[in-house]
Every structure is written in C-alpha cells, then in structure tokens.
GUNU-11796 format. One line per 8 residues: number of its first residue (from 1); their letters; for each residue x, y, z of C-alpha. Coordinates in Angstrom, 2 decimals. Layout:
NUM) a) X/Y/Z | ...
END
This chain:
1) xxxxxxxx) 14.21/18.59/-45.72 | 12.71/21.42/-45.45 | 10.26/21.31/-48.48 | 9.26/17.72/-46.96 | 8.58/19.52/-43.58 | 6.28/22.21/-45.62 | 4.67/19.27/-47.68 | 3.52/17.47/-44.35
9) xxxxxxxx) 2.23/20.54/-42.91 | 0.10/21.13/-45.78 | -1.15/17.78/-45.35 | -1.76/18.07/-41.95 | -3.68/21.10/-42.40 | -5.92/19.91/-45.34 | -6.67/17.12/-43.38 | -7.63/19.10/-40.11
17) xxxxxxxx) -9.55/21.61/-42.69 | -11.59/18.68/-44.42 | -12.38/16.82/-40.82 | -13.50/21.07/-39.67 | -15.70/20.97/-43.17 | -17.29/17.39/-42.22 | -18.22/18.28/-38.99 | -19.62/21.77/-39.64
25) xxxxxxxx) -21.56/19.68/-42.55 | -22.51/17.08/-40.30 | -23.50/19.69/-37.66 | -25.56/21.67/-39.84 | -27.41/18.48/-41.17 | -28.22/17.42/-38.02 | -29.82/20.89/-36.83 | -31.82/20.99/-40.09
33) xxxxxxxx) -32.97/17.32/-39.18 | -33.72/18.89/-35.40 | -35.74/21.64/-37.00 | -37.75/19.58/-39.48 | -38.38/16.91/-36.28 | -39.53/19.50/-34.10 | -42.58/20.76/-36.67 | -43.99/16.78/-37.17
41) xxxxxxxx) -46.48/16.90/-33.74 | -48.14/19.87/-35.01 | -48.43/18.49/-38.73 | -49.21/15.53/-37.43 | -52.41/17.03/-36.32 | -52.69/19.15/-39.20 | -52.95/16.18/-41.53 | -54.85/14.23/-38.80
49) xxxxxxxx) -57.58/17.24/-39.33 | -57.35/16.86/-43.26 | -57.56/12.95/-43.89 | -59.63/11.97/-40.73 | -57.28/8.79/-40.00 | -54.22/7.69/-37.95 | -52.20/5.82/-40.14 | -52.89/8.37/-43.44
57) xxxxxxxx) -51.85/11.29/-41.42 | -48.71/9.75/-40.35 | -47.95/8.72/-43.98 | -48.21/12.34/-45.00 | -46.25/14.03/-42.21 | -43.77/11.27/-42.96 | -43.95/11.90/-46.92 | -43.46/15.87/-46.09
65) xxxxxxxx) -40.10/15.27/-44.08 | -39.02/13.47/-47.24 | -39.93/15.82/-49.72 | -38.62/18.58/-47.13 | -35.39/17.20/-47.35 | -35.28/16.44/-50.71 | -36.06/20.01/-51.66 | -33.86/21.80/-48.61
73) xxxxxxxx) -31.35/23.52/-51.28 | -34.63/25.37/-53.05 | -35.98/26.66/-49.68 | -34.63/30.21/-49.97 | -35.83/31.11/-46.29 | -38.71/33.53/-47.82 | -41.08/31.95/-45.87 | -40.58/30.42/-41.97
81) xxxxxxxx) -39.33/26.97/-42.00 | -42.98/26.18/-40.91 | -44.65/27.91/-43.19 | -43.01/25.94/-46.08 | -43.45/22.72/-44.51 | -47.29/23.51/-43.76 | -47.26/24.29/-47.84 | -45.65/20.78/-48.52
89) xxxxxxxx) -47.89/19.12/-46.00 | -50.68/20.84/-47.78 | -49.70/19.82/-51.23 | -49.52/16.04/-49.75 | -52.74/15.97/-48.01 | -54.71/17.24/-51.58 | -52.85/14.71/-53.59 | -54.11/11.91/-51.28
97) xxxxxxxx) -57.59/13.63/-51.56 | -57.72/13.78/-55.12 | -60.21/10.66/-55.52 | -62.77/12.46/-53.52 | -63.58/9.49/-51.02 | -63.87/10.99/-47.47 | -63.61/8.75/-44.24 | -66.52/8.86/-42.44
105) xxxxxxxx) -68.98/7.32/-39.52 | -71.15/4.79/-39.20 | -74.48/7.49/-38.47 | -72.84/9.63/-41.37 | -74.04/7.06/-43.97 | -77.23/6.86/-42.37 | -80.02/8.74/-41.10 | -81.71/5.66/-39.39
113) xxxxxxxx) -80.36/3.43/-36.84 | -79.90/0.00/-37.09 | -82.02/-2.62/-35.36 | -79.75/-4.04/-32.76 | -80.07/-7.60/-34.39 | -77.71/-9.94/-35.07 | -78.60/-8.84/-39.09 | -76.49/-5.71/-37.57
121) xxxxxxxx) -73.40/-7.30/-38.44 | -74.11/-8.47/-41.80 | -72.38/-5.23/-43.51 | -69.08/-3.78/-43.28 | -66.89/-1.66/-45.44 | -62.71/-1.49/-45.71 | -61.27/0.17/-42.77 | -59.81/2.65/-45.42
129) xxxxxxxx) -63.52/4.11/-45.55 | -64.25/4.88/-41.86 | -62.82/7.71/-39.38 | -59.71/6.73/-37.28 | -59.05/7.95/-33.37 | -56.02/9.53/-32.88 | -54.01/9.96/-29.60 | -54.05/12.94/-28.02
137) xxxxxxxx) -49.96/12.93/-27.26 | -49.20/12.47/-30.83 | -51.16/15.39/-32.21 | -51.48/18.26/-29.37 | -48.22/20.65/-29.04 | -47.32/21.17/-25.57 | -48.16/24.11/-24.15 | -48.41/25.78/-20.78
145) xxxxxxxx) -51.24/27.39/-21.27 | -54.87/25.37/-20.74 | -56.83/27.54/-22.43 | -54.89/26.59/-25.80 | -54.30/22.94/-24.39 | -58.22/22.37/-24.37 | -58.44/24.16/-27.88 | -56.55/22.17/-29.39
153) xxxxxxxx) -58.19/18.92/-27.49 | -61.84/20.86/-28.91 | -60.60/20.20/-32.88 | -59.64/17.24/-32.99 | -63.20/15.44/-31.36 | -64.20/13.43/-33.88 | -67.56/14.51/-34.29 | -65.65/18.20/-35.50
161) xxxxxxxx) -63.36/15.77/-37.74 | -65.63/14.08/-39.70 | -67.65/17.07/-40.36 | -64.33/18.32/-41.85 | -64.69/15.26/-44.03 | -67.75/17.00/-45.79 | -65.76/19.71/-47.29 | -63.85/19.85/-50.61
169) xxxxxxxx) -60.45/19.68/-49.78 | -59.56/23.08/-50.55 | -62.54/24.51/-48.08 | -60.82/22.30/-45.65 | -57.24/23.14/-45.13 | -58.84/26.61/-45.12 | -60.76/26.24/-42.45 | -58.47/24.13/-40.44
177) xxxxxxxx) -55.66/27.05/-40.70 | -57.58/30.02/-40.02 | -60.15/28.65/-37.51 | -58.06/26.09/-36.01 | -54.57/27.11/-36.17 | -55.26/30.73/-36.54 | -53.26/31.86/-39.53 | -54.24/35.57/-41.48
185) xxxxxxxx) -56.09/35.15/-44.31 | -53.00/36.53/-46.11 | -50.51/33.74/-44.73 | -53.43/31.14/-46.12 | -53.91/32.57/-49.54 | -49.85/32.71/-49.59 | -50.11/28.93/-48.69 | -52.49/28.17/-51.30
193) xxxxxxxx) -51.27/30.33/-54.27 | -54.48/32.70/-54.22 | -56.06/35.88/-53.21 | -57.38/36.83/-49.43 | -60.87/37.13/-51.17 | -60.82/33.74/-52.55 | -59.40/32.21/-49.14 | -62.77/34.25/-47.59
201) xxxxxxxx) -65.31/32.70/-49.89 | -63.67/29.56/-49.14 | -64.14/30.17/-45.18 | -67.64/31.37/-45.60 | -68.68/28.39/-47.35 | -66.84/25.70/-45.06 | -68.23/27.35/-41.83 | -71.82/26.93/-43.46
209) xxxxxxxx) -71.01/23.10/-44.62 | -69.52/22.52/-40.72 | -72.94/24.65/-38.84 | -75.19/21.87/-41.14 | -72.82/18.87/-40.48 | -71.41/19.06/-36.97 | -73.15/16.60/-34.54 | -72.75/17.55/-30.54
217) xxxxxxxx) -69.43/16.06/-29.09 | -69.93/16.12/-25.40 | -68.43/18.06/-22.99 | -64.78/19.73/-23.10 | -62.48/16.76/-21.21 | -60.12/17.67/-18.45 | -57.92/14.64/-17.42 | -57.85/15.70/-14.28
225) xxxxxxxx) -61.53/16.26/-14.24 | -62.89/14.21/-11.10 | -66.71/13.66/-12.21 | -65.68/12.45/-15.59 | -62.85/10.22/-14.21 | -65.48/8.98/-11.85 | -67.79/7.90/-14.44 | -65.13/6.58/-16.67
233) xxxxxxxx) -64.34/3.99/-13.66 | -68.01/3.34/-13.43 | -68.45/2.31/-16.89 | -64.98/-0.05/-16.65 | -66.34/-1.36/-13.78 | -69.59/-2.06/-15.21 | -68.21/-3.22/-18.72 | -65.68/-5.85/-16.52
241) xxxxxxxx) -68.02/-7.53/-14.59 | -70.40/-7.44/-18.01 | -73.47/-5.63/-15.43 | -75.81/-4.52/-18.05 | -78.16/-2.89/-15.99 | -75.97/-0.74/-14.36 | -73.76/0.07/-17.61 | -76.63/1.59/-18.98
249) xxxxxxxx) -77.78/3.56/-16.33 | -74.21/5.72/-17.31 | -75.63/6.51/-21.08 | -78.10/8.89/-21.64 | -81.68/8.09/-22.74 | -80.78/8.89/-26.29 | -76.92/7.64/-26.19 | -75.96/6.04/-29.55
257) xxxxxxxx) -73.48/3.43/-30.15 | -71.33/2.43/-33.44 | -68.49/-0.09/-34.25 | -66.46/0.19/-37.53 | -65.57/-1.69/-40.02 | -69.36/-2.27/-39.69 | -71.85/-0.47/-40.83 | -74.16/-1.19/-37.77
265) xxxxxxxx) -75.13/1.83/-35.38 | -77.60/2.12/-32.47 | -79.40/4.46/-30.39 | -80.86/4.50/-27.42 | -80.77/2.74/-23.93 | -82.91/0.55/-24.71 | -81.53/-0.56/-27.80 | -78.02/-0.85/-26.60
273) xxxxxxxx) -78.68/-2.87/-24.09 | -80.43/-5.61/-26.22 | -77.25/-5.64/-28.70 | -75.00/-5.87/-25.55 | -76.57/-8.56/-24.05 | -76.76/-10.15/-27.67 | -73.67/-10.04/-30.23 | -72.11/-8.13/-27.90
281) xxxxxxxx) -72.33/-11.01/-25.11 | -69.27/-12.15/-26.77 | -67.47/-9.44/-24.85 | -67.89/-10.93/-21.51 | -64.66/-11.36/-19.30 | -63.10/-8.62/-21.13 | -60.77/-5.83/-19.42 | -60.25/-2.51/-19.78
289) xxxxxxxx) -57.64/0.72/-19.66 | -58.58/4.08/-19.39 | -56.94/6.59/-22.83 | -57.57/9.95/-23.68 | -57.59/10.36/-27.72 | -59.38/12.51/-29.74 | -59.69/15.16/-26.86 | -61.97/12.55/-25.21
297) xxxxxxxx) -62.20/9.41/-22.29 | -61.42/6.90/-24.34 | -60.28/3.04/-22.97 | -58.95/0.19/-24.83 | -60.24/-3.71/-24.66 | -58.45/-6.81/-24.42 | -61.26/-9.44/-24.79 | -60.89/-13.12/-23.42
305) xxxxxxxx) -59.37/-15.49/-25.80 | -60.58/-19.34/-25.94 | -57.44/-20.42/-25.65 | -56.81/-18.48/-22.56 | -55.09/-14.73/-21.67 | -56.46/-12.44/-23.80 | -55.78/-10.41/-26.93 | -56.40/-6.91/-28.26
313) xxxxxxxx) -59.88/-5.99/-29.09 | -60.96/-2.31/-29.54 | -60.53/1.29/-29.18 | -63.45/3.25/-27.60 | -63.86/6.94/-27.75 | -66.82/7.97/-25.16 | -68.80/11.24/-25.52 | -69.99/12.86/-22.13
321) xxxxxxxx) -72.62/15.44/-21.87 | -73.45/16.41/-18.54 | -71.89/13.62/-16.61 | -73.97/10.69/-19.19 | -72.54/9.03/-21.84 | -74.05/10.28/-25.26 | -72.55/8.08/-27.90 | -69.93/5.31/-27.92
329) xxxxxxxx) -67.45/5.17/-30.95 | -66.12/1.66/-31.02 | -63.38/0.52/-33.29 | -62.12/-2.93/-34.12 | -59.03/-2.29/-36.25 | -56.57/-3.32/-33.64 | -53.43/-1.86/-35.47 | -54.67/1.06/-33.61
337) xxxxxxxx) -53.02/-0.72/-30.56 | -49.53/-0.44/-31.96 | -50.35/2.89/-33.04 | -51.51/4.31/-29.24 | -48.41/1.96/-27.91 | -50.72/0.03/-25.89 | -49.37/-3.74/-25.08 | -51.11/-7.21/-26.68
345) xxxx) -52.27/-7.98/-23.41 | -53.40/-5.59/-20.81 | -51.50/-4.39/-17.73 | -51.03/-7.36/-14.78
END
C-alpha cells in the first residue's frame, strides 16, 4: 500500500512539474513574441525608408519576425534584441534590392512636365515601379517629446524618400541609421560587417547623392496646426463642390501635380486647372476625408459611382509651403485604402 501511495505521488508530482515546465515555456514564448511585437512600428519605418512602398515594407518587417523566430536559439544576447533585428531587417531589405529597380515619382523620370492633355494618360507603369504613401500611425514610435515626434514626421516626406531611392542600397541603410535614427558609426559598421571608415565614406557619399536629389517638401505639419487645417478644409471644400477657380487659388503659382500608375505630371496653376476641368472632370461629385501620412495633410477620395454611392478612389499627399499648396501627389492604387483602414465608402 504504501509503495502504491509513493507511486501516485510521484505521478502527481511529475505531472504538476511538466504542467510548471509548459507554462514557464509558454510564458517565456509569449514574452519573446511581446518583445519581437514591440520593435515592428519602428522597423516598419525603417524598411518603409529603404524600399519606398507600403506593402514591401510590411512584407519585410513581416519576413524579419519570421526569420527572428526561426533563428531565436542562435541569438546569444551579444547584441540588444534590436540591434539584431535591425541586422535581419537589414539583410531583408538588400535582398529585395538586389535587382537594382528603385520606386520612384512621376517628376523623377522626367525633367519636363506633361501637357495637361488627355494624351496625359496614355502611359503608365506597374504600381510595383512608383513610390507608395505610408501612414503616419504605422511608422512613427510614440513619443512624448515633439521635437522627436516632428523628426520623425520630417523623414519619412516623400520627397526625402524617394531621394533615398537614388542611393545604392548600402549608402542607404547608412544614411537612414546614422542620420535618421541616429546610431554611432561603430553600431552601423557592426550592423553591416565593416569598418567605421567604410560606414563614413558611405555617409559622405549618400549625403552628396541626397543635397543633388532632394526636391523641397513643404512645410513641417502639425496636426493641430490651425492655418494648415484651415486650408486643408478649403481645398475639401473646393474639391466637393468641384469650384475650380477657387481650388486653385489654394496652390501656388508654380504648384505641380502627379497621379501614379501614370506617368503624367503637371505644373503650374494654370496647367492644373485645364487637366482638372478636363480628365479630371470625371471627379465631380466626389468626397473627401482629411489623413495625415507621410508626415503630411493628406485626404482620401471616394468618387461617385454610375451606379450610385460611391467607391474608393485615391490617396492624396499635399505639400504646403507657406500656407499654398506646392505639389499634389495623387495615387490611384486603392489597396492603399485597406492599408490606411479607411472604409469602401466614406463616413455618413
């Protein structure tokens, strides 16, 4: 009797001891699932900065966490937890660089401005060849502190992202860790298996590629900035009720104007107005909802359907310089919706 009283107390304790081991393994997993989570906003950005599009940099910060996890019994805690990731993130980003195309603009492939013609529309490319917006929420770390808030909001306009298309892709995650994130040149040449000289040279030459490159984005945006939400209910206002005149009395004189997938882009008052009231005439009866993306007023369009209601449209990303609009970035890939969260039909 008593042997069979010592035999279930073993088993009782084995059984408490392997439900102790599961949960301290389940515990553990899920704090090293916390931990990997809580790096994804900031790599997020990180790739957004590297690849120039939405959907890519999600694909890499998502392909990261998997190869994170995949690799967690070889990460030997020399490094932070952040700096390894940033490594793997790194390694991902150059991979999907390696066939050299870089997204760009419409007014990177060109010097000259379209004629705003109907012959505008005539040529478009793959959306896999132009820049994406990105939402602000998604890529910014919160932070108390406004100075770093509007830093952050400063490198990821996408007039400073696709100049940070020009560069090799080395040059590039260079740049975007020591002038953007501000890491020592010795945590970057760690990073990137070289020497603090090398990761120098490779600063010097990206910060001459970005002075030649880098077009004027506007003015720093402050959501709670009353002039520029002012204007930004001018021009929804204007847009709405399809007024023309007064929509282009918000641009200034030289304000230019694209619209990916095509290849088309405009500048001037002058000129935009002519396309609006032409192709873009098509637009009429459309509404519109204030965004913020890309450290910018932005707004999203739902444009009338035939049928009746109305369906998504396009993202817009507005530059402001001195309370004008200087260029218009409009794009029609409306998986962007989805991607901002924004509804198929706009708010009652």
């Amino acid at each position: 009797m008593g042997e069979l009283s010592d035999a279930y107390g073993f088993l009782w304790w084995w059984q408490r001891s392997s439900l102790s081991r599961t949960e301290d393994t389940m515990t553990a997993v899920a704090t090293t699932e916390l931990d990997l989570e809580g790096h994804r906003r900031e790599l997020t950005g990180y790739c957004y900065r590297m690849l120039g599009s939405a959907f890519d940099a999600e694909d890499a910060v998502q392909e990261t966490m998997v190869r994170a996890w995949r690799s967690l019994d070889k990460f030997e805690g020399r490094s932070s937890l952040r700096s390894w990731l940033y490594r793997i993130a790194t390694n991902v980003c150059m991979d999907s660089l390696g066939s050299g195309q870089r997204r760009a603009r419409p007014m990177d492939l060109s010097a000259t401005a379209w004629q705003p013609v109907v012959d505008s529309l005539a040529a478009q490319r793959a959306n896999e060849a132009w820049m994406e917006p990105m939402l602000d929420e998604r890529i910014i770390p919160e932070s108390a502190d406004p100075a770093e808030v509007a830093a952050g909001r400063e490198s990821i306009r996408l007039a400073f992202v696709a100049a940070l298309q020009y560069l090799p892709p080395r040059q590039r995650a260079v740049l975007v860790l020591r002038e953007v994130l501000r890491w020592r040149a010795a945590e970057v040449a760690e990073l990137l298996d070289t020497s603090v000289a090398s990761v120098n040279s490779a600063l010097q030459r990206a910060r001459a590629t970005m002075s030649n490159v880098q077009a004027d984005s506007g003015d720093p945006y402050d959501a709670l900035d009353a002039e520029q939400q002012e204007l930004l209910e001018k021009y929804v206002a204007a847009f709405e009720a399809y007024d023309i005149d007064t929509f282009v009395t918000l641009l200034r004189e030289d304000a230019t104007q694209s619209m990916p997938p095509y290849e088309m882009w405009i500048q001037g008052r002058d000129a935009i107005r002519t396309w609006m009231l032409g192709p873009g005439s098509e637009c009429r009866g459309s509404r519109m909802v204030p965004i913020t993306a890309n450290g910018a007023p932005g707004l999203a369009q739902w444009r009338a359907a035939p049928e009746g209601g109305y369906v998504p449209w396009a993202l817009y990303v507005l530059d402001v310089r001195d309370g004008q609009v200087t260029n218009i970035s409009t794009f029609l890939d409306t998986r962007l919706f989805a991607q901002f969260g924004l509804p198929d039909a706009p708010p009652a």
